[in-house]
C-alpha positions in Angstrom: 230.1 79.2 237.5 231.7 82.6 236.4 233.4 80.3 233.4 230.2 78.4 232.1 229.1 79.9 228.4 225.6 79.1 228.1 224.9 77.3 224.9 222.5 74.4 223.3 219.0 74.0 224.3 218.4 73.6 227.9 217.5 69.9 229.3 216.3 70.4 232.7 215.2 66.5 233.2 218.5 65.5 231.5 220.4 67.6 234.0 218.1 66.2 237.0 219.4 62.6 235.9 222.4 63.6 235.8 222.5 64.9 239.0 221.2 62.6 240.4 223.2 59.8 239.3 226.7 62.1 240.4 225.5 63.4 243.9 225.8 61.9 247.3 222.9 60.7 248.5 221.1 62.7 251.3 222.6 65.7 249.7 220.5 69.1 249.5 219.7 70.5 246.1 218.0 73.1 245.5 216.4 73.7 242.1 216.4 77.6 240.3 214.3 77.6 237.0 211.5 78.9 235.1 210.6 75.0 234.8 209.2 76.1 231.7 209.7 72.6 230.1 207.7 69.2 230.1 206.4 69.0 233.3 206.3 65.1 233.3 210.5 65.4 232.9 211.3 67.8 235.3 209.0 65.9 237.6 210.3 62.6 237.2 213.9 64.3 237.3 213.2 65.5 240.9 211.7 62.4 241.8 214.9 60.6 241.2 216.7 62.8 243.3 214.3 62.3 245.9 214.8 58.3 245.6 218.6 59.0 246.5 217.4 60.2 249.8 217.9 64.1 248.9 216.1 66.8 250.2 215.1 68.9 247.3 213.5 72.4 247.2 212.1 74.0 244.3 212.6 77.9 243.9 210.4 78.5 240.0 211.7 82.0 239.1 208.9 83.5 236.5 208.3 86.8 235.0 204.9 88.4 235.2 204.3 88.4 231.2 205.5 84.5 231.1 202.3 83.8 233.6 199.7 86.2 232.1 201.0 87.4 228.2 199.7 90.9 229.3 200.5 91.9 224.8 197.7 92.9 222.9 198.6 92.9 219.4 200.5 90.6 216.9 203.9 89.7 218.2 206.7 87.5 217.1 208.3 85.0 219.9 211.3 83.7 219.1 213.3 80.9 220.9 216.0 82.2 222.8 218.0 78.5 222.6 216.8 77.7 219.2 216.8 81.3 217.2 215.6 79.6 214.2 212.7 78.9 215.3 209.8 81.9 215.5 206.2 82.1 215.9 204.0 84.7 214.7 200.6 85.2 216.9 197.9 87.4 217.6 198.3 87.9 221.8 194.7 89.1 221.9 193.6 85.3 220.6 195.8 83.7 222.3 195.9 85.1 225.8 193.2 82.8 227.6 194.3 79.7 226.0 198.0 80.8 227.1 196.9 81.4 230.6 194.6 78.1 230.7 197.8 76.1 229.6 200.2 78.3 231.6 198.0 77.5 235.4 197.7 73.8 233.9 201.7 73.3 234.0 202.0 75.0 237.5 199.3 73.0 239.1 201.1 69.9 237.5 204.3 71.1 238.6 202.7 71.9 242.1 201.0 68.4 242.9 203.8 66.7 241.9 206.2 68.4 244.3 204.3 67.8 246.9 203.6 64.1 245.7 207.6 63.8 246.1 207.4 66.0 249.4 209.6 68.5 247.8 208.9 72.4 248.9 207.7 74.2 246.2 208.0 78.2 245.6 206.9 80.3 242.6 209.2 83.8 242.6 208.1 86.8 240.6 210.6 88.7 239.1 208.9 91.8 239.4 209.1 91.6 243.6 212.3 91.3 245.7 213.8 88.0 245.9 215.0 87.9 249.3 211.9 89.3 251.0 210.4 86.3 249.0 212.9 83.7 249.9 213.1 85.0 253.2 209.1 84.5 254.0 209.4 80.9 252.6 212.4 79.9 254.5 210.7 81.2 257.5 207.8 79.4 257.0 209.9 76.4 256.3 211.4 76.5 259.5 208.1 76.4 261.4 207.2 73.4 259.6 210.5 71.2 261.1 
C-alpha cells in the first residue's frame, strides 16, 4: 500500500465489484470510507460481496464539519478528485438543507447494512479511533 499514488476520482461501487468478482468467497472484508458517494452503489457493491458468502463490516470514517457544516459565511468547496470543479455557497443557507441531506444518506446507508446483515460503524475523526473500534468489536463479540 506504501506504493499506491492516489489519483482519478474515487469509485467506491466500482471497486466493491471488483472485489467482489476477485475475492474468495467467505472471505472477510472490511470496508474504511467516508462512503460519501451514491448510496444506492456502495450499497449494492456490499451486497454483492455479501452474495459471495463474505462477511463484510463497515467502519464510515467522517469528520465532524462533513456531518454538520458548522461555517457561517460564504465559502468555496472545491473537489479534492476533480480540482476543476468549485462551488461557491453561502454556509448559513445551506447548513439545514446540508444536514437534512447529510442524516438522509446515513440512514440509507444504515438500513441497508443491516438489510445485507453487514455491521455498520460511523467513526468521528475528532475522537480516538481505537477506543472506538475497540467498543464496537467488543460489542460485536457479545453478539456471536
Amino acid at each position: 500500500m506504501e506504493d499506491i499514488k492516489p489519483g482519478g476520482k474515487t469509485d467506491l461501487a466500482k471497486a466493491l465489484k471488483h472485489l467482489a468478482e476477485r475475492i474468495e468467497p467467505r472471505s472477510l472484508v472490511i470496508l474504511v470510507s467516508d462512503l460519501l458517494d451514491d448510496e444506492r452503489s456502495i450499497l449494492k457493491g456490499i451486497s454483492q460481496l455479501r452474495h459471495r458468502g463474505s462477511e463484510v463490516i463497515v467502519l464510515q470514517v467522517l469528520d465532524p464539519a462533513e456531518r454538520e457544516l458548522p461555517f457561517n459565511s460564504w465559502m468555496v468547496l472545491r473537489d479534492i478528485e476533480d480540482p476543476t470543479v468549485e462551488v461557491r455557497l453561502d454556509a448559513r443557507q445551506m447548513a439545514e438543507l446540508y444536514r437534512e441531506n447529510f442524516a438522509e444518506h446515513q440512514a440509507a446507508i444504515r438500513r441497508g447494512c443491516s438489510a445485507a446483515e453487514v455491521d455498520y460503524l460511523c467513526l468521528e475523526t475528532s475522537e480516538p479511533f481505537a477506543n472506538t473500534l475497540g467498543r464496537f468489536l467488543h460489542l460485536r463479540s457479545r453478539q456471536q
